[in-house]
PAVOKE-655523 format. One record per residue: residue in one letter; x, y, z of N, C-alpha, C in turn. Coordinates in steps of 0.1 Angstrom, whole numbers, padded with zeros to 4 digits, always signed. Layout:
aXYZXYZXYZ;...
***
This chain:
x-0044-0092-0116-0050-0097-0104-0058-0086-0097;x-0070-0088-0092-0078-0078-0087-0085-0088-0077;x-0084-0080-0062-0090-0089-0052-0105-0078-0048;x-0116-0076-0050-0127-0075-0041-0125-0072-0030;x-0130-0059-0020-0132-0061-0008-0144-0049-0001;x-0146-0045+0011-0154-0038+0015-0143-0030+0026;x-0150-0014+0026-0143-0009+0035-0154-0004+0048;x-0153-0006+0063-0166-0002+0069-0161+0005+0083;x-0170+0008+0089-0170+0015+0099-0182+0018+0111;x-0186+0022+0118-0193+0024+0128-0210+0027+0119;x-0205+0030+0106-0219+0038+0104-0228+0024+0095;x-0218+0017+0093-0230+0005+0087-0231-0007+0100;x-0233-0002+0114-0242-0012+0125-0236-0025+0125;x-0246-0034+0134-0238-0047+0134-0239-0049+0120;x-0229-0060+0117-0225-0070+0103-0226-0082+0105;x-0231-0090+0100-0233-0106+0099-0225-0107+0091;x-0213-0109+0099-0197-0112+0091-0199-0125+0084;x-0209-0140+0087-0215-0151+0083-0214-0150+0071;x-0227-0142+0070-0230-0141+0056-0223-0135+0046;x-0214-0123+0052-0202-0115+0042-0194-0122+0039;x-0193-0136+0045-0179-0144+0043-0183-0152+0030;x-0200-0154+0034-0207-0164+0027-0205-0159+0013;x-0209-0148+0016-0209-0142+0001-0200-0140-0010;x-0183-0140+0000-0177-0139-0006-0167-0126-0004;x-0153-0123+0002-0150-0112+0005-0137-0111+0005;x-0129-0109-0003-0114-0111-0007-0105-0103+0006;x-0109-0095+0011-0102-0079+0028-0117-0076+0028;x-0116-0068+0043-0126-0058+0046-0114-0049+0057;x-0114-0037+0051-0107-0028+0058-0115-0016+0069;x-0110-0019+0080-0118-0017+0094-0117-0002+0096;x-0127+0005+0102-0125+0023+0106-0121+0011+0121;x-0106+0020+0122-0102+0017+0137-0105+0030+0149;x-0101+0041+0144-0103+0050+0153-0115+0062+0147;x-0119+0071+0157-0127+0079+0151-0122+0096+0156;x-0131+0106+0153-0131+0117+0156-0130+0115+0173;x-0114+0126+0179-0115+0124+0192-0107+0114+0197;x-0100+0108+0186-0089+0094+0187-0095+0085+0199;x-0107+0080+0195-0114+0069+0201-0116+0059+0195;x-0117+0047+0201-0120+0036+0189-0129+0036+0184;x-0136+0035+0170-0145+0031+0165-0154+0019+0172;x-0166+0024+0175-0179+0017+0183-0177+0000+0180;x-0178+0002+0164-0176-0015+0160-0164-0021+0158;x-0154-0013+0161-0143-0023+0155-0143-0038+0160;x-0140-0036+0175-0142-0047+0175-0146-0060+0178;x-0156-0058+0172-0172-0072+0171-0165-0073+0154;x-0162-0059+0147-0158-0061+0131-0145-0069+0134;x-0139-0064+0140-0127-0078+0140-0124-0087+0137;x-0137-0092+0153-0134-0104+0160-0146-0112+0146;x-0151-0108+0141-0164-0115+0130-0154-0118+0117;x-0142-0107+0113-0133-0109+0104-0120-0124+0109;x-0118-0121+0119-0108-0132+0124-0118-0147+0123;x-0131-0146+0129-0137-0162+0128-0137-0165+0112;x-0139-0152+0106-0146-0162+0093-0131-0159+0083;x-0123-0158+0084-0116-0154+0080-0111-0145+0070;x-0116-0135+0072-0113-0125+0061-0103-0116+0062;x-0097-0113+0056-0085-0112+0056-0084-0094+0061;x-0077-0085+0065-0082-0078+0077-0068-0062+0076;x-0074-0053+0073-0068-0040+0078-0071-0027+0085;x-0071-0022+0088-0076-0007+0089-0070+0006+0087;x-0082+0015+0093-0076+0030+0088-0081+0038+0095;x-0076+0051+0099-0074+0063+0104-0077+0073+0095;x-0091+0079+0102-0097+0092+0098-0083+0103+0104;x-0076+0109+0095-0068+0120+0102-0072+0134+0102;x-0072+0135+0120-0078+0152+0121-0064+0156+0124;x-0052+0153+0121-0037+0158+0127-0033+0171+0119;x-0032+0184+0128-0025+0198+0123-0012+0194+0125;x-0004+0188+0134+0011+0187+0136+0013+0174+0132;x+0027+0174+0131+0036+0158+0134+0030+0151+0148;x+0033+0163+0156+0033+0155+0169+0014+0151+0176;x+0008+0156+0168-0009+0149+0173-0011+0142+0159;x-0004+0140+0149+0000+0125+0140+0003+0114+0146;x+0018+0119+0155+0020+0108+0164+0011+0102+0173;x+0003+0111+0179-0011+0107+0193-0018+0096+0186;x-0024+0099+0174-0030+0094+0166-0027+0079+0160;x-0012+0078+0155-0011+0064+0151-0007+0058+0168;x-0005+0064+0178+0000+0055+0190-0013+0047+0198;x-0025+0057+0196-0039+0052+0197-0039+0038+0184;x-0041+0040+0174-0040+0028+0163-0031+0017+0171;x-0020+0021+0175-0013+0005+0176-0015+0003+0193;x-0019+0007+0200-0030+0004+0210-0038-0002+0212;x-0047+0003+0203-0060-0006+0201-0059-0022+0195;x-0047-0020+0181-0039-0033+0180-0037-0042+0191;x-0026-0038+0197-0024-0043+0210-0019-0059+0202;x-0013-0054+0192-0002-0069+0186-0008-0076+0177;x-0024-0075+0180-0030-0084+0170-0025-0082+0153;x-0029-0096+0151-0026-0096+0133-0036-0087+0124;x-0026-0084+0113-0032-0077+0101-0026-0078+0088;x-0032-0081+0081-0026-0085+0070-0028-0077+0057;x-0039-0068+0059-0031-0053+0052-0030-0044+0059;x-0026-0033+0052-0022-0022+0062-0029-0016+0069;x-0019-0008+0080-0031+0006+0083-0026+0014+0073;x-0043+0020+0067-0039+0032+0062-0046+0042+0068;x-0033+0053+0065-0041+0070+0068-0049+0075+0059;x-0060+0080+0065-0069+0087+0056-0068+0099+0057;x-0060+0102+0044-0061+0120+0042-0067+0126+0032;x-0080+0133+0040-0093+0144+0031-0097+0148+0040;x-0094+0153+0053-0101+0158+0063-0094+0177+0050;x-0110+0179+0050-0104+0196+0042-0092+0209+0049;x-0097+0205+0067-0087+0217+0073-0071+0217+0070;x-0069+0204+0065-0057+0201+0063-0049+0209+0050;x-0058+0217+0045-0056+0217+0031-0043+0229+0032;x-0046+0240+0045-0040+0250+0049-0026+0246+0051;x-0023+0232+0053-0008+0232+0055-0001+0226+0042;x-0005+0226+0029-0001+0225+0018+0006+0210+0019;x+0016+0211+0009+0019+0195+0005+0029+0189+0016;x+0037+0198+0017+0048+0200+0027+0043+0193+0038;x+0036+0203+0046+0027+0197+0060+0022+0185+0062;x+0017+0180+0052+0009+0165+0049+0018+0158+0052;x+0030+0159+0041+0040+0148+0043+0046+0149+0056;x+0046+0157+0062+0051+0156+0075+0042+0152+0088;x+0032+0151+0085+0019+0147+0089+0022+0127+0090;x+0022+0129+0074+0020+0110+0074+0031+0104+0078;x+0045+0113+0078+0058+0103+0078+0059+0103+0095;x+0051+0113+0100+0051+0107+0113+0040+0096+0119;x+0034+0096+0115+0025+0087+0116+0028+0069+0110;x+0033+0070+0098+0039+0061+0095+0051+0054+0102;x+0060+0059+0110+0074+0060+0117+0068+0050+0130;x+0052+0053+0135+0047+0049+0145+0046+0033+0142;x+0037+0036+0132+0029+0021+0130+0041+0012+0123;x+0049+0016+0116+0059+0010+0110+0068+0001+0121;x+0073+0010+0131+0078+0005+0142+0071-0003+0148;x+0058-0003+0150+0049-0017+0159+0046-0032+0149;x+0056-0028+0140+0057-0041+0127+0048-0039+0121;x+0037-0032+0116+0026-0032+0104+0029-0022+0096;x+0025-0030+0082+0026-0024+0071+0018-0012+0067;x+0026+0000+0062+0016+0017+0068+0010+0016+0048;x+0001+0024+0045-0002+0028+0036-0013+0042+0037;x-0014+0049+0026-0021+0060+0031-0038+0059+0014;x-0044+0066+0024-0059+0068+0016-0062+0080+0009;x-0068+0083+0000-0071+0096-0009-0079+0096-0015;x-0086+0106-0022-0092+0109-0031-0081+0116-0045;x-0087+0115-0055-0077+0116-0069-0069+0131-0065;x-0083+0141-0061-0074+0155-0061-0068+0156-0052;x-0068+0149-0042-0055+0147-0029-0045+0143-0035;x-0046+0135-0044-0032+0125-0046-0027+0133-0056;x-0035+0143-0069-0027+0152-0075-0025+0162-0069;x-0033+0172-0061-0024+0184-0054-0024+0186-0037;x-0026+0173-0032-0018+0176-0018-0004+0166-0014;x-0007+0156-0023+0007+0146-0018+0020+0149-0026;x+0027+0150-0020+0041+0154-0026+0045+0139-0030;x+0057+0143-0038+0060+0129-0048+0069+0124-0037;x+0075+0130-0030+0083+0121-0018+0072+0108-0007;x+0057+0110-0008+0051+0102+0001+0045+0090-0013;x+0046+0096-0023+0045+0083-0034+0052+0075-0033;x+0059+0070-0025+0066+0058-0023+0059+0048-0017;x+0050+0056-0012+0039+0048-0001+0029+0037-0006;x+0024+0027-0007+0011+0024-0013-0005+0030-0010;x-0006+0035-0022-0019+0042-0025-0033+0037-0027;x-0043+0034-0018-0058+0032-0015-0064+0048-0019;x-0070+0044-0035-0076+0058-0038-0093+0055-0045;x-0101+0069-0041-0111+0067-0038-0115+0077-0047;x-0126+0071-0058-0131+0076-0072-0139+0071-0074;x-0155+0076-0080-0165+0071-0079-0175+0078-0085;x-0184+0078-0096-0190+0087-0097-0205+0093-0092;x-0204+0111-0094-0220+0113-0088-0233+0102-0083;x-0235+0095-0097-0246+0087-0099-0240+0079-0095;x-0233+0074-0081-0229+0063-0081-0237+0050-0075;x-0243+0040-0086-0250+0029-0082-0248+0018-0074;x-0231+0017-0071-0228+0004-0064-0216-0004-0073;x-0218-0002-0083-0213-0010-0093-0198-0003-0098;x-0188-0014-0101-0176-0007-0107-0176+0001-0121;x-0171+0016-0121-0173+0021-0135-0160+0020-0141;x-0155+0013-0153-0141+0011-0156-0131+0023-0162;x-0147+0031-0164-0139+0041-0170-0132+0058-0157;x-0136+0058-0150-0130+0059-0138-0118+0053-0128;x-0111+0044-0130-0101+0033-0126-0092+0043-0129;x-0085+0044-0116-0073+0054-0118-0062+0043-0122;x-0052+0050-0122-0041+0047-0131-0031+0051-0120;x-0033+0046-0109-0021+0051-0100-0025+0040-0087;x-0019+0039-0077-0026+0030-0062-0024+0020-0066;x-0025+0010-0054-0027-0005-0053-0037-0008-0049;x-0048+0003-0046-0066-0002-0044-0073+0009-0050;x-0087+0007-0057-0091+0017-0058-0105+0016-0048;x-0112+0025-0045-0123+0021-0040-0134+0030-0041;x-0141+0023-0053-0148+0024-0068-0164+0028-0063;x-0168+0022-0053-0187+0029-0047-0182+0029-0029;x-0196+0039-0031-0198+0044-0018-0214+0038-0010;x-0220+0035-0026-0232+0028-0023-0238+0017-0027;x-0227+0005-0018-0231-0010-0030-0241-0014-0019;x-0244-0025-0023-0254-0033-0015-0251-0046-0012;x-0246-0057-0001-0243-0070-0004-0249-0073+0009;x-0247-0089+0009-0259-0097+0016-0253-0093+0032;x-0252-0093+0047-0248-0091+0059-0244-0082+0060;x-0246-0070+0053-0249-0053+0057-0263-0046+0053;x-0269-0042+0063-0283-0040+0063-0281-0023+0050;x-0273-0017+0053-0271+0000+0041-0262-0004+0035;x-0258+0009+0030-0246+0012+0020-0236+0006+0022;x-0225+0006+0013-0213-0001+0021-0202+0003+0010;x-0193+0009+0010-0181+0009+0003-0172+0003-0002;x-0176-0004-0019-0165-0014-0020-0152-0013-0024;x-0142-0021-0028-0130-0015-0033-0124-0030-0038;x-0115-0025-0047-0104-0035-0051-0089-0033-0051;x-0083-0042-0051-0068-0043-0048-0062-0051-0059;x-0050-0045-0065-0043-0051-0072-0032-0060-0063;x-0030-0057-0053-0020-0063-0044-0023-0069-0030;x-0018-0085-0034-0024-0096-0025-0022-0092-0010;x-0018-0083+0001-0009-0087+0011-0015-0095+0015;x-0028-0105+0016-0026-0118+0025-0016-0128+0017;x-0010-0126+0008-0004-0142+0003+0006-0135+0005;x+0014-0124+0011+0027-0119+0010+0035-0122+0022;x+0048-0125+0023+0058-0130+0033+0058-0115+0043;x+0057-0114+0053+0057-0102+0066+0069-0098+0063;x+0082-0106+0066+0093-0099+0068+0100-0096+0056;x+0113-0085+0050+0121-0085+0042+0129-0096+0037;x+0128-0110+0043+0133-0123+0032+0126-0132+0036;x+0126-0137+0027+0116-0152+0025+0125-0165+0030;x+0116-0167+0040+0112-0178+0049+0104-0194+0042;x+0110-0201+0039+0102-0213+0035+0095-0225+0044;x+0093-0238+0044+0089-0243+0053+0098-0244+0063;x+0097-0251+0074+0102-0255+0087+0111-0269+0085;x+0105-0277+0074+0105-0288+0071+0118-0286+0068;x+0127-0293+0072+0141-0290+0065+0141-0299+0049;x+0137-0305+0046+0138-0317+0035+0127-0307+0023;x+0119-0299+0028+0109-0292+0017+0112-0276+0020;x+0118-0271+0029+0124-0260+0031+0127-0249+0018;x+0137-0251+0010+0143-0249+0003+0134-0246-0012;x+0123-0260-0012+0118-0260-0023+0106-0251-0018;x+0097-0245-0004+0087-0242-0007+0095-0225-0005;x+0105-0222+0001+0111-0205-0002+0115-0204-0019;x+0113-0213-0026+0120-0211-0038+0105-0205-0044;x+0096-0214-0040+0083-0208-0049+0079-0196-0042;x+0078-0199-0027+0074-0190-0024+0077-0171-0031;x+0096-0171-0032+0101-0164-0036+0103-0156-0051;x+0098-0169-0062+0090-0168-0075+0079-0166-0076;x+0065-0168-0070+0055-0161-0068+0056-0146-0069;x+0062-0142-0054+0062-0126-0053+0071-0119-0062;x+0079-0124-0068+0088-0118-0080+0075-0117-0091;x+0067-0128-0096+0060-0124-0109+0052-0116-0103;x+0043-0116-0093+0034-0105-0088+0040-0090-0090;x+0050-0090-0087+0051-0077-0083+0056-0072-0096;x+0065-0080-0106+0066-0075-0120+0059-0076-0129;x+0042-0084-0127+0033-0080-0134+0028-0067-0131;x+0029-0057-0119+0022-0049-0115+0026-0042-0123;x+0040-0041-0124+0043-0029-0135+0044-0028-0150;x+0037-0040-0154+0038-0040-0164+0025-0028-0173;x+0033-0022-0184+0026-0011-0188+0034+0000-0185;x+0044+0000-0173+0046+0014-0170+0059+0019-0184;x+0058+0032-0184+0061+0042-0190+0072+0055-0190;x+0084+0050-0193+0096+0062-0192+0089+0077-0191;x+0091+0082-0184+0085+0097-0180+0099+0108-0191;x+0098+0119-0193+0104+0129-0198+0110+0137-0190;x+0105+0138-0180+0109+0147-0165+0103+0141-0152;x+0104+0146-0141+0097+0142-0129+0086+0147-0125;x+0076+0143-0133+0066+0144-0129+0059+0130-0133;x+0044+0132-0125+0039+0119-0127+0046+0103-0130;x+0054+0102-0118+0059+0092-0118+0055+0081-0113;x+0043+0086-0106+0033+0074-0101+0024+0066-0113;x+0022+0075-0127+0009+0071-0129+0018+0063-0143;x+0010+0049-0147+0019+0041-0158+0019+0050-0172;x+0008+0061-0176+0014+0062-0188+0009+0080-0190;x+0009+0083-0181+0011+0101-0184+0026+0107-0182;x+0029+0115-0187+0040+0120-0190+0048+0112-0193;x+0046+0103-0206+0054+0092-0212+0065+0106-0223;x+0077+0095-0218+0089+0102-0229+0103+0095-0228;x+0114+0100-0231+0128+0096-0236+0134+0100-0221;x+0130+0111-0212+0140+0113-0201+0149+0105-0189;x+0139+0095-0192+0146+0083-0183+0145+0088-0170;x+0131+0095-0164+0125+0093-0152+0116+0085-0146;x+0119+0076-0138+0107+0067-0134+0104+0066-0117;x+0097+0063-0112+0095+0058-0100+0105+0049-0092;x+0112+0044-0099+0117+0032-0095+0133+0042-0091;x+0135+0048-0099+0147+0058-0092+0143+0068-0081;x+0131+0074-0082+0127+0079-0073+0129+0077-0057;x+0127+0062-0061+0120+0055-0048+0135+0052-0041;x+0147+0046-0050+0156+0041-0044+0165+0053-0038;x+0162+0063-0043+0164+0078-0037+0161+0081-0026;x+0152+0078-0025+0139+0082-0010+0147+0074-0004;x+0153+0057-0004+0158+0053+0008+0174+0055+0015;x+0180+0067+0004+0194+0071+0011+0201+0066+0004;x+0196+0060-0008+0207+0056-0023+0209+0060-0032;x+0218+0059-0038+0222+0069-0056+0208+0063-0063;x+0199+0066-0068+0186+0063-0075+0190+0064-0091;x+0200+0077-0095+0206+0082-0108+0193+0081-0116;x+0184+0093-0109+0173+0095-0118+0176+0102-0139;x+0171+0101-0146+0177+0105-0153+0188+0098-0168;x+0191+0088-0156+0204+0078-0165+0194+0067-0167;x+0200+0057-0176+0192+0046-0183+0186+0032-0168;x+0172+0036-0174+0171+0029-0153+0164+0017-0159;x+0172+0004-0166+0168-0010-0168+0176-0015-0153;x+0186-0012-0153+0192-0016-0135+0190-0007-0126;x+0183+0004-0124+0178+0010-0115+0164-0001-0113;x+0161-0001-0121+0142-0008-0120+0147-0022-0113;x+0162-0033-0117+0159-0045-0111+0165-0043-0101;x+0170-0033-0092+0174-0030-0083+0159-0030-0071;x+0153-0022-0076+0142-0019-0069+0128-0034-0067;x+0130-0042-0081+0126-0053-0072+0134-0064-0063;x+0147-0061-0064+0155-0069-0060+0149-0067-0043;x+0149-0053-0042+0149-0048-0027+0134-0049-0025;x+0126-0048-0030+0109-0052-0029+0111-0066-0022;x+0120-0074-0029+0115-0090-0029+0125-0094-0016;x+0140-0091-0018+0147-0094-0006+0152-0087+0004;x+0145-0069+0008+0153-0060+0012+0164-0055+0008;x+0165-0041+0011+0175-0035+0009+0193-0038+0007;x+0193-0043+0021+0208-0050+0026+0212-0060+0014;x+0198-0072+0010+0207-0084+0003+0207-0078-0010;x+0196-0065-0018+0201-0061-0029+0213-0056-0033;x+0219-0049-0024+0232-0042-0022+0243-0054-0025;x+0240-0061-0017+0248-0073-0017+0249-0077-0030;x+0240-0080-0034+0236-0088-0051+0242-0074-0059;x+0235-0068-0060+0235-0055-0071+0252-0044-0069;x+0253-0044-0056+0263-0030-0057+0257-0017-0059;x+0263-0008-0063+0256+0005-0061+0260+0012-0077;x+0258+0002-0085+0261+0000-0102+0244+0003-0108;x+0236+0012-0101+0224+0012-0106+0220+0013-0116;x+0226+0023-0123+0225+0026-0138+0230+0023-0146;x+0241+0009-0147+0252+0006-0154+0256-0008-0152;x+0246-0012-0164+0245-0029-0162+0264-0037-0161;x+0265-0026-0171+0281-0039-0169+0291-0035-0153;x+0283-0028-0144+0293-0025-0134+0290-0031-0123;x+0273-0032-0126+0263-0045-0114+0268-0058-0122;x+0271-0064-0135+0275-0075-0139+0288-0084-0131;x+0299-0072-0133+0310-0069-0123+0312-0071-0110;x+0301-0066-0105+0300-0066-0090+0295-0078-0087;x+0286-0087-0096+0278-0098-0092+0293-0110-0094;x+0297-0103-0105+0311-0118-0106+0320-0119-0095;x+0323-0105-0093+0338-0102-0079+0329-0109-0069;x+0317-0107-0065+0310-0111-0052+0301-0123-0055;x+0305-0133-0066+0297-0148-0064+0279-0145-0063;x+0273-0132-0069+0261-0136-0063+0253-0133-0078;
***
């Protein structure tokens, strides 16, 4: 699945959202703030042009933040400017500002997880932005849990996607800096997403119709949809040998029985049992993708690595 979209900002002028819609536009992800934690000039005419024609709608944050705490200034301006409105992909943080580079990997993450803490709490879904050598030597594998918007492109870049460039890590890549399409007068930045969030449920369980008589039947699909989505995404990925590159599907391929998927259930304050055989670590982690944390626990137990002990736990507990 690959959705098309454009990323914009103050520097490509008005937009005849009309015609961008006309033409066809899967997201357009908005510069919300700028240097000076001010709103970007166009956001919102870019908005209000994305909301009429409906295009499906996120933004992002240029980050100038040295601390946690002018991280925090920063995303509290973003959900300000929000002011509640809908979005249906994320904000993401943009980290490549270079002065940043001085606080090493460490600092960043402490950088984003404050920032993320903000926006997370105003109910929108946080994601963060890069370039490839940011995401190999400034992001620590602790903020890999995040969804990744990465940005690769080459010198000669004409507009056009180059396949041989397509990272192997993120949920978007965003592929030119200089395409051309019809209701933007210059350049314009496009990108693609392997992951739908407009067709995704907001909250941690799925909600079906209102209809009490079709209720049942449209949370059932609904709840099958995002199950194959999300286990097509990974398909391809690749047992790691140690902990490294546990983002990317097929580098550091081996026997060690490291993967992201233990990583991750780690990161949320759970035994992850990186290491041990992770076929029930991995349905753990979509269990908790699909229904949150709480109902996984409930379903699974804390038998992550040890199918016959989650089997166990599913028979004692009916689920």
């Amino acid at each position: 699945m690959e959705i098309k979209g454009i990323d914009v900002s103050a520097w490509q002028g008005k937009i005849n959202w009309k015609t961008v819609a006309d033409y066809g536009m899967g997201f357009a992800i908005l510069r919300i703030t700028e240097a000076g934690n001010v709103a970007d000039s166009t956001f919102e005419a870019n908005y209000e042009g994305c909301s009429r024609y409906q295009i499906p709608t996120g933004v992002y944050r240029y980050s100038y933040a040295m601390t946690p705490q002018e991280s925090v200034r920063e995303a509290e301006k973003v959900v300000q400017i929000l002011n509640g409105r809908e979005l249906r992909f994320p904000v993401f943080l943009d980290l490549e500002w270079k002065n940043q580079r001085v606080l090493g990997s460490s600092g960043v993450e402490k950088i984003a997880e404050a920032f993320e803490k903000v926006i997370t709490a105003a109910g929108y879904r946080f994601g963060i932005y890069c370039n490839v050598d940011w995401y190999q030597t400034m992001i620590s594998s602790s903020l890999k849990k995040y969804d990744f918007w990465i940005a690769r492109y080459p010198a000669s870049d004409d507009g056009w996607m180059k396949e041989s460039l397509r990272p192997d890590f993120g949920v978007g890549w965003q592929y030119s800096s200089k395409a051309r399409i019809p209701g933007i007068s210059g350049y314009v930045d496009r990108d693609v997403f392997y992951k739908d969030y407009a067709d995704e449920n907001t909250s941690d369980e799925i909600k079906g119709s209102e209809d009490e008589d079709s209720g049942e039947k449209d949370g059932a699909e609904n709840l099958w949809e995002r199950t194959r989505r999300l286990m097509a995404e990974q398909t391809g990925y690749l047992e790691k040998r140690s902990d490294k590159d546990l983002d990317s599907k097929t580098a550091n391929a081996g026997y060690g029985n490291y993967t992201k998927y233990a990583r991750d259930v780690t990161s949320w304050g759970l035994p992850g049992y990186q290491g041990q055989p992770w076929c029930a670590v991995y349905q753990f982690w979509i269990c908790a993708e699909i229904f949150g944390r709480q109902r996984a626990l409930e379903i699974m137990g804390n038998g992550f690595y040890n199918c016959n002990s989650v089997r166990s736990h599913a028979k004692s507990k009916g689920t």
